[in-house]
C-alpha positions as CSV (number, residue, x, y, z in Angstrom):
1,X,-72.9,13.0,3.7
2,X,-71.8,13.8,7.5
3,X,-73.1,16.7,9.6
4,X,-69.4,17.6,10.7
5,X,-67.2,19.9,9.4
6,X,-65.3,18.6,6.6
7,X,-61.3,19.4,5.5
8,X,-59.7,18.6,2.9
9,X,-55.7,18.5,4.3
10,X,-53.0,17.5,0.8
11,X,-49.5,15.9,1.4
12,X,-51.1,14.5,4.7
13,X,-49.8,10.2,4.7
14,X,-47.2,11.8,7.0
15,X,-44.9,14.6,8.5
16,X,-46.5,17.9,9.0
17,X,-49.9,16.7,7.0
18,X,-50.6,14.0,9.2
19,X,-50.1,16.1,12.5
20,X,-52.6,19.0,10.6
21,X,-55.5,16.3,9.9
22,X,-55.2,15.0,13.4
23,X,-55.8,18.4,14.7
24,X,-58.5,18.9,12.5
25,X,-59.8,15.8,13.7
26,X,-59.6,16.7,17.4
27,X,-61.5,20.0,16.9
28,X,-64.4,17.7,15.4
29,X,-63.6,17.8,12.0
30,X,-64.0,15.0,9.4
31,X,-61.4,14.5,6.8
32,X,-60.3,14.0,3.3
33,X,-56.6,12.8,3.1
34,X,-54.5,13.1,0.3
35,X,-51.4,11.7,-0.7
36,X,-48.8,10.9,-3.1
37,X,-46.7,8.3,-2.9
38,X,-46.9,7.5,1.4
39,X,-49.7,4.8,1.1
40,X,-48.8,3.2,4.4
41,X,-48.1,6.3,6.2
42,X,-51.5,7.7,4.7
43,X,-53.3,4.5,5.8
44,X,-51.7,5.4,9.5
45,X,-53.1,9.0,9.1
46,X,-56.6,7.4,8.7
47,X,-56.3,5.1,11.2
48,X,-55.5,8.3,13.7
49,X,-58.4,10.2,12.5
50,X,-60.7,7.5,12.7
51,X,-59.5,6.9,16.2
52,X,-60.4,9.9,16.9
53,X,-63.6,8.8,16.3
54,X,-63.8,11.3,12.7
55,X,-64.6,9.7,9.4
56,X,-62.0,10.0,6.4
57,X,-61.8,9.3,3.1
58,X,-58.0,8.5,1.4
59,X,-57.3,9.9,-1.9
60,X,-53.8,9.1,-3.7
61,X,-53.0,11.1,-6.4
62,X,-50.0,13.2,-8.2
63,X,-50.5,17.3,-7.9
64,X,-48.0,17.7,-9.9
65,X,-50.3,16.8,-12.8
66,X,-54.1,18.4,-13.5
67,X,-55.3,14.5,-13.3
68,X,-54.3,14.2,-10.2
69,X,-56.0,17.5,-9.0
70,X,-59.0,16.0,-11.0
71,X,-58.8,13.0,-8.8
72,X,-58.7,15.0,-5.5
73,X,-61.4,17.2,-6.8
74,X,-63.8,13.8,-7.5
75,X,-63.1,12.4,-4.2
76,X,-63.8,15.3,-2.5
77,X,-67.4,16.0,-4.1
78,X,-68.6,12.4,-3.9
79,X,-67.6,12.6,0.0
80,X,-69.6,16.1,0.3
81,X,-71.4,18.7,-0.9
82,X,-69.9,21.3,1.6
83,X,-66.3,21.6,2.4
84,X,-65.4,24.0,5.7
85,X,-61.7,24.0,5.1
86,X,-59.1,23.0,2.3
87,X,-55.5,22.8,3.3
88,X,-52.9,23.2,0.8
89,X,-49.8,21.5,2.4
90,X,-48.5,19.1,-0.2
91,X,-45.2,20.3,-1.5
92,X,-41.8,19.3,-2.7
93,X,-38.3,20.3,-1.8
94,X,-36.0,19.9,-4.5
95,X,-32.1,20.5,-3.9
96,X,-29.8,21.2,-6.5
97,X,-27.3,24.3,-6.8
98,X,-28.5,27.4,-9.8
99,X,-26.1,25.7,-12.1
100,X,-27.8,21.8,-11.9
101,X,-31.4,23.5,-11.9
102,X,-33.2,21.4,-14.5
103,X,-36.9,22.5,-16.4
104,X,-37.8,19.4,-14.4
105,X,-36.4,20.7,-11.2
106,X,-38.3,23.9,-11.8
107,X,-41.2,22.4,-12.4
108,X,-42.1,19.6,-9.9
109,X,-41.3,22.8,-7.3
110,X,-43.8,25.3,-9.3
111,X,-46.6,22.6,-10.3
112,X,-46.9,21.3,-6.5
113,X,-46.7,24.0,-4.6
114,X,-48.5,26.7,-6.3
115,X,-49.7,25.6,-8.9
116,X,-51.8,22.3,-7.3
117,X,-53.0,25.1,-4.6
118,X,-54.5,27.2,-7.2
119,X,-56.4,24.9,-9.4
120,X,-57.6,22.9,-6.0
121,X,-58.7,26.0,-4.6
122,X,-60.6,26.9,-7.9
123,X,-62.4,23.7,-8.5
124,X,-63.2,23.1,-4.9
125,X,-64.9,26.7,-4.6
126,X,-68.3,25.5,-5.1
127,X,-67.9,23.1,-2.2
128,X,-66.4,26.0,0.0
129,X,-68.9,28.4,-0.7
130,X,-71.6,25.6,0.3
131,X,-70.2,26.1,4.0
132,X,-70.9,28.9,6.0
133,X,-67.5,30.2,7.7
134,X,-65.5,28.2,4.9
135,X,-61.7,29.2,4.7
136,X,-58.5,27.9,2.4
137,X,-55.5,27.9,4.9
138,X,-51.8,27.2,2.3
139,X,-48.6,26.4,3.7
140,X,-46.4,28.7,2.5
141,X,-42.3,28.6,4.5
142,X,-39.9,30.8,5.7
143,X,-38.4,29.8,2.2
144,X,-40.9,32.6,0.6
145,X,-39.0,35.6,2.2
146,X,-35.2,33.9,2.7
147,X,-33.5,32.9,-0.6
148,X,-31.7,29.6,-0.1
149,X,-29.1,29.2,-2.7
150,X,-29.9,25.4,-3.4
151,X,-33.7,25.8,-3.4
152,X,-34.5,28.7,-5.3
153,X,-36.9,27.0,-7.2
154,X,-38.6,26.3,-4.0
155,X,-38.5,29.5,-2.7
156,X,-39.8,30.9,-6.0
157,X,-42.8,28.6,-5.1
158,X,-43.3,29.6,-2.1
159,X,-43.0,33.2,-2.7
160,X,-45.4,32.8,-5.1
161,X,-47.8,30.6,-2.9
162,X,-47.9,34.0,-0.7
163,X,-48.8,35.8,-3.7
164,X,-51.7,33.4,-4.3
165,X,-52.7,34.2,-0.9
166,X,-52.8,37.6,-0.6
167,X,-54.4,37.8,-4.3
168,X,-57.2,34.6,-3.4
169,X,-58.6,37.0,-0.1
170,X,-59.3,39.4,-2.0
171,X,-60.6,37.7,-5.0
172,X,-62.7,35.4,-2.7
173,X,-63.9,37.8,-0.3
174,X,-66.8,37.9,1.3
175,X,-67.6,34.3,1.4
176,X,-63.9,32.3,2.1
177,X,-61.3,33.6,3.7
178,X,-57.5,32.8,2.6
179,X,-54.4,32.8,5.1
180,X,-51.5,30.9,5.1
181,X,-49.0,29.5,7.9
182,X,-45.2,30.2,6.9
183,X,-43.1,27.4,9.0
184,X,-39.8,27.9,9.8
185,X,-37.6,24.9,10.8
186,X,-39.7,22.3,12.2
187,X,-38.5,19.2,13.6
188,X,-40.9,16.0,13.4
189,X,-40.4,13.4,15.7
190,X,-38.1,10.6,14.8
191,X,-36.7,12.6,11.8
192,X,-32.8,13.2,11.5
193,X,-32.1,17.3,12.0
194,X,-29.8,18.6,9.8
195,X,-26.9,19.8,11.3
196,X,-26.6,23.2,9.9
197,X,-30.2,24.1,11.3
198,X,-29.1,25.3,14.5
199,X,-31.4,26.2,17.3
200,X,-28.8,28.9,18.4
201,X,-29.4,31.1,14.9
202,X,-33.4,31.2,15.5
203,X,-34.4,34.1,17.9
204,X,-36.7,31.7,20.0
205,X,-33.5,29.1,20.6
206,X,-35.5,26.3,19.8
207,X,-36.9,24.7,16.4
208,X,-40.3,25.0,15.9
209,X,-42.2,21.5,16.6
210,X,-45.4,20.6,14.6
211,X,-47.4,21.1,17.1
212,X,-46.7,24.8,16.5
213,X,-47.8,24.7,13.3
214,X,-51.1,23.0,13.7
215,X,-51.9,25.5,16.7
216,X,-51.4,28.4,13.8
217,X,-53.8,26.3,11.6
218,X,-56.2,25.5,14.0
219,X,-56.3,29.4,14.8
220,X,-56.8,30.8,11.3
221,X,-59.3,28.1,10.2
222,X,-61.6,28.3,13.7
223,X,-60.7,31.7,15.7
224,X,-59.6,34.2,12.7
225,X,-63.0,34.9,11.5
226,X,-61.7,38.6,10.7
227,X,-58.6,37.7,8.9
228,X,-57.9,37.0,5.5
229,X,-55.1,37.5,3.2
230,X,-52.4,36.9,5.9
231,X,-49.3,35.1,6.4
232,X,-48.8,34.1,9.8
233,X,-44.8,33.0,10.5
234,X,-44.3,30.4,12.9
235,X,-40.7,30.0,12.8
236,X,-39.2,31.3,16.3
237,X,-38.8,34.8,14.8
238,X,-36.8,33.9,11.8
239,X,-38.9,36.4,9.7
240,X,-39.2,39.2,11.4
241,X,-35.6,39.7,13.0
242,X,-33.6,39.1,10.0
């Protein structure tokens, strides 16, 4: 078992997951890296971690299913007994107007992005509350307080992944703390932008970068020993001026 601090980051073989185990792995931490279906962009994220001179351990599985939590949950207690921080980014973003809404639809957006947070976060608690200063940080989106017309299965989701949040601090309170990051538009590099996003509709003028978003995580898992139960929006002021 290694001395370091240990996360457990989901949905991070690429995009914003990748960036968020990197900056774990900067700040010292070893990591557990989940994914789906990316294999070869998960098997990048390890190779960044590890050059970072961090040990990690891959896991693939399907949150959408309670195997697949199973199989995180087994990875993650041979690697450790003690698990400092668990980050529940994996999520989908299904598309479709009210009208084409499948049960399917519905439920690939409800079963991975609240649902895979909540039984994760339940079967990893004896792991958390093994480490002192232990905290669950979700990634929630602008999406939970701005209904989108063709993603309102997501943005139930996410609404309710703030729920979980909020109800999760209190319920786990004294011994882990639970926040959540609520990203805006974020641009990864060497990803197309759509062109309805525009910079000129976000207070800040700019779209946020992932950067910004691992700078929120960074702060609530290693600086925000007082907070828990808080969203923290970092989408250019999206939230709070509309």
């Amino acid at each position: 078992m290694s001395a370091a601090k240990i996360a457990l980051v989901t949905g991070a073989g690429h995009r914003l997951g990748r960036y968020i185990a990197c900056g774990l792995a900067d700040r010292g931490y070893d990591c557990i890296v989940h994914y789906h279906r990316a294999k070869s962009e998960a098997e990048e994220t390890a190779r960044q971690v590890r050059k970072r001179k961090r040990s990690v351990v891959l896991v693939q599985a399907d949150l959408a299913t309670m195997d697949g939590i199973a199989a995180v949950v087994g990875a993650a207690r041979e690697f450790t007994e003690y698990l400092h921080l668990l980050v529940n980014n994996a999520g989908v973003f299904p598309g479709a107007a009210f009208e084409r809404v499948t049960p399917e639809i519905f439920d690939s957006a409800i079963h991975v992005n609240v649902r895979s947070a909540f039984f994760l976060s339940q079967q990893l608690l004896p792991l958390l509350r093994n480490a002192r200063g232990s905290s669950i940080i979700n990634i929630a989106s602008a999406g939970a307080y701005h209904p989108w017309v063709n993603h309102i299965p997501y943005n139930i989701s996410k609404a309710g992944l703030v729920m979980l949040t909020r109800a999760l601090a209190k319920a786990l309170a004294p011994d882990v703390r639970v926040n959540a990051v609520a990203p805006g538009v974020v641009v990864v590099p060497d990803e197309p932008v759509r062109k309805e996003l525009s910079p000129e509709k976000i207070p800040l003028r700019r779209h946020g970068q992932p950067e910004d978003i691992v700078r929120a995580v960074l702060y609530l898992a290693e600086d925000a020993c007082y907070l828990t139960g808080h969203v923290l929006p970092v989408d250019g002021g999206i939230i709070d001026t509309q």
